[in-house]
N, C-alpha and C positions, 0 to 999 in steps of 0.2 A: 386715287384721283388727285392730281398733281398740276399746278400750274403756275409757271415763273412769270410773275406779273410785270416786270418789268427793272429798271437800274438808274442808276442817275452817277455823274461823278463829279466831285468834292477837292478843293484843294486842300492837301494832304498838311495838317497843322500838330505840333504837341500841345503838352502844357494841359492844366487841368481846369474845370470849371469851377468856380468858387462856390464855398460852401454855403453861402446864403441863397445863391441862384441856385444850386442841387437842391437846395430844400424846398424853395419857392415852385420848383419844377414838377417834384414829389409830388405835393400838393394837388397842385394842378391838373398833373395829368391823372391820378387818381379822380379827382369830380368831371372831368372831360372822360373819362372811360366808361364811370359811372352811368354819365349822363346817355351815352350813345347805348350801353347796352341796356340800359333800361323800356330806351324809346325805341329801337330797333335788333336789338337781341346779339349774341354774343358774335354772330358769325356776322354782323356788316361792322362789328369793330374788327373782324379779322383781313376783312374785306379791303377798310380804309387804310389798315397799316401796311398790309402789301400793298400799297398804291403809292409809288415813290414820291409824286410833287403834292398828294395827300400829310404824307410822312415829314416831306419837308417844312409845310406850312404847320403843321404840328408842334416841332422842334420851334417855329418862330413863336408861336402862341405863347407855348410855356417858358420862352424867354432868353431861348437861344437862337439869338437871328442875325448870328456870323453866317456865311456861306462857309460854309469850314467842313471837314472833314470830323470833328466833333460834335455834329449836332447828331449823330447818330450813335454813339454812345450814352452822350448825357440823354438823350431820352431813353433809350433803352433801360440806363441806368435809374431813370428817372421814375419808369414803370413798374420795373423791377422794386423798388423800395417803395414807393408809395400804394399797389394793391395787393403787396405781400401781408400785411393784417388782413384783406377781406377779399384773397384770393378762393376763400374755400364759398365765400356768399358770394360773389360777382361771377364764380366760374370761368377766370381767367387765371392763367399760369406763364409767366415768362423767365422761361429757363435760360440758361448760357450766358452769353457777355462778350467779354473782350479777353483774348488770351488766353490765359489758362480755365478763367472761367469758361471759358466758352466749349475744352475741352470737359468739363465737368457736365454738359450736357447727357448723356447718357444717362449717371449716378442720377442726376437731377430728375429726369422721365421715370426713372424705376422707382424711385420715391413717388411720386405723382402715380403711379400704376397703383404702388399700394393705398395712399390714401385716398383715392378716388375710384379703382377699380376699372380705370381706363387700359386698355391695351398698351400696354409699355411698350411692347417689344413690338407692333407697328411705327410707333411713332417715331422710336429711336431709331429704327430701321431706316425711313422718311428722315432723319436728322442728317443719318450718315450721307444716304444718296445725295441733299441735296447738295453737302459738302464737297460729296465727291464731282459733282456736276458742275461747279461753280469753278471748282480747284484745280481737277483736270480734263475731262471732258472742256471744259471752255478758257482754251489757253489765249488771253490777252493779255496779260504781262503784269495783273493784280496777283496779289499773293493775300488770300484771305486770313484774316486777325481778330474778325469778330463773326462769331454766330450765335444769334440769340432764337430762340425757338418758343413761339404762343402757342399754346393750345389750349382747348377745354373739354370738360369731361364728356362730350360726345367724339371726341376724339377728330374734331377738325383744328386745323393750326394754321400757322402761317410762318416764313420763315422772314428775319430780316439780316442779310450777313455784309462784310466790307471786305474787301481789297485795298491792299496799297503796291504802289509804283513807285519807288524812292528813287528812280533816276528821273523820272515825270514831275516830283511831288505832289502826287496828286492820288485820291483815293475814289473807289467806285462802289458803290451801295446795289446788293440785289435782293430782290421783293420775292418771295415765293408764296402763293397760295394754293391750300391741298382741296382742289375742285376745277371741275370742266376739262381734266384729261388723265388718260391711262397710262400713263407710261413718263419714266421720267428721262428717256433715249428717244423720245417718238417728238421733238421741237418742243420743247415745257416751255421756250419763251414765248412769250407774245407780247414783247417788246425788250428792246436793247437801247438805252438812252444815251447817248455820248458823244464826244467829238472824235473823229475820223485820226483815228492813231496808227494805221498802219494797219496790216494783214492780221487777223483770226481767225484762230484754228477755231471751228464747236464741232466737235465732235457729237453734240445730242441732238445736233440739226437733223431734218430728218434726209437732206441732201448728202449729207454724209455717210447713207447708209452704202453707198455704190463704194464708198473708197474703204470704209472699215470694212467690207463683206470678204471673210475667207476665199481662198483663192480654192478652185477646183481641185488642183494640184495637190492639196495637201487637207482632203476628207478627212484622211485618219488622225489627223491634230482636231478636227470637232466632235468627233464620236469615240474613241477612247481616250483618256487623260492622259496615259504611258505613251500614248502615240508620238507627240510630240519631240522629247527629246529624241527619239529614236531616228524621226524624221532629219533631224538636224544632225546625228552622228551619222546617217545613212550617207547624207549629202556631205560630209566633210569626208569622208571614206575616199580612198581611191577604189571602185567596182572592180578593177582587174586584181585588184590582190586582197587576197584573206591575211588575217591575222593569225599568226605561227600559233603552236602550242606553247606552253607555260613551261619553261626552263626555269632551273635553281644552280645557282654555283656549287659547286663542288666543297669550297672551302669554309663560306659561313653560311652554306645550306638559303642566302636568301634571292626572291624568286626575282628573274632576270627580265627588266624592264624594254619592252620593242617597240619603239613607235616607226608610220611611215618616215617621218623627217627624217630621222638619222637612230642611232642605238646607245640605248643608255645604261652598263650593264654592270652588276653592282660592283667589279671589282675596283670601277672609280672610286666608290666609294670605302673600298678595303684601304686602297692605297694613299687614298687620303687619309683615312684612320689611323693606319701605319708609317703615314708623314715617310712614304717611299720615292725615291727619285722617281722625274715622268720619264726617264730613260727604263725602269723596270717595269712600266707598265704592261709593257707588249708579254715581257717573257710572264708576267703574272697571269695576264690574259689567257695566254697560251696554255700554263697549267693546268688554270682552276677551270673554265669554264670549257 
């Protein structure tokens, strides 16, 4: 049960937050997470964080209230360091990051599997797809650089990941929460926030199912795996002519290559070996083969 809660986008900035406000923020969002799942339980702080202009007003609170394309790291990062002490009593986990952490997401779930006994290998499962939904399934022209992944030991989570545009400068945030749909190909958005950039492709629309859907013509590429290339060699084939039987040269015994285009037979290759005039070719030909 899967649902992309929506996206916001960010002008795309470097540069890092200073070390007094990352601590400040730690802090903070620690007794702000505290506070919410205390009085309302682990799954409406899952709720609020996939909620982009929730997310955002967040990031302001705990002190980063640039419009920047960094307030979704530093709070990630933010959360990340401040309920890792009392991740195992609060029953929130936030895996991933930016970059390469963020490819460390996996190792990080199957850790979390062991010490908590949650299904690892759903959740990682739910990491990749939503990565894959984000990255290719939904081509607008973001190339994703952070995935961070919440979850908790009932095995509900939420996803929060970025895109960047370095010819736009501009970066795009998406929210994913795992409840209210089946299927993460069946429209997981239910909402897309941004300004009008030009044509996209999503391919997880459910609109897109008419243009993704195999053609009639080619069954045997959905019901056997082998089908496929064969389909494609059939079709590159000329039908009116078979391919010859397996010839070997005469001279270094090796087997003599035929395609439709033209003939490729190995004494080319003799004579090139033999660094022989291309006036001796023919009568080589003639010999060996």
């Amino acid at each position: 049960m899967t649902r992309r809660t929506g996206s916001a986008n960010l002008p795309l900035h470097g540069g890092h937050v200073p070390s007094w406000l990352a601590t400040r923020m730690a802090a903070l969002g620690r007794v702000m997470a505290e506070a919410i799942v205390h009085h309302y339980g682990r799954d409406e702080l899952l709720r609020r964080l996939a909620h982009p202009l929730w997310f955002q007003s967040l990031g302001a609170v705990m002190g980063m209230d640039w419009h920047s394309s960094g307030i979704t790291t530093s709070v990630i990062g933010a959360l990340q360091r401040g309920l890792a002490p009392i991740r195992h009593e609060l029953g929130i986990y936030v895996c991933g990051g930016k970059g390469l952490r963020g490819r460390e997401t996996p190792s990080q779930l199957t850790r979390l599997g062991d010490e908590t006994g949650v299904d690892a290998a759903a959740l990682t499962h739910a990491s990749r797809l939503v990565a894959k939904v984000d990255g290719a399934a939904l081509q607008d022209g973001f190339d994703l650089y952070l995935h961070a992944f919440i979850a908790t030991p009932t095995g509900r989570w939420c996803v929060v990941q970025q895109g960047m545009n370095t010819d736009r400068r501009e970066a795009r945030r998406y929210h994913w929460l795992s409840e209210h749909l089946d299927s993460f190909l069946d429209s997981p958005h239910s909402a897309i926030d941004g300004r009008h950039q030009g044509v996209i492709v999503n391919l997880a629309d459910a609109r897109a199912a008419d243009q993704i859907a195999p053609s009639p013509r080619c069954d045997a590429c959905v019901t056997t795996p082998i089908r496929p290339s064969a389909c494609f060699r059939s079709s590159m084939r000329n039908p009116t002519r078979r391919p010859s039987p397996r010839r070997y040269c005469r001279v270094c015994s090796c087997p003599l290559i035929t395609t439709y285009a033209h003939r490729m037979w190995c004494c080319d290759a003799c004579t090139q070996r033999l660094q022989l005039r291309p006036t001796a070719d023919r009568a080589i030909s003639a010999s060996c083969c």
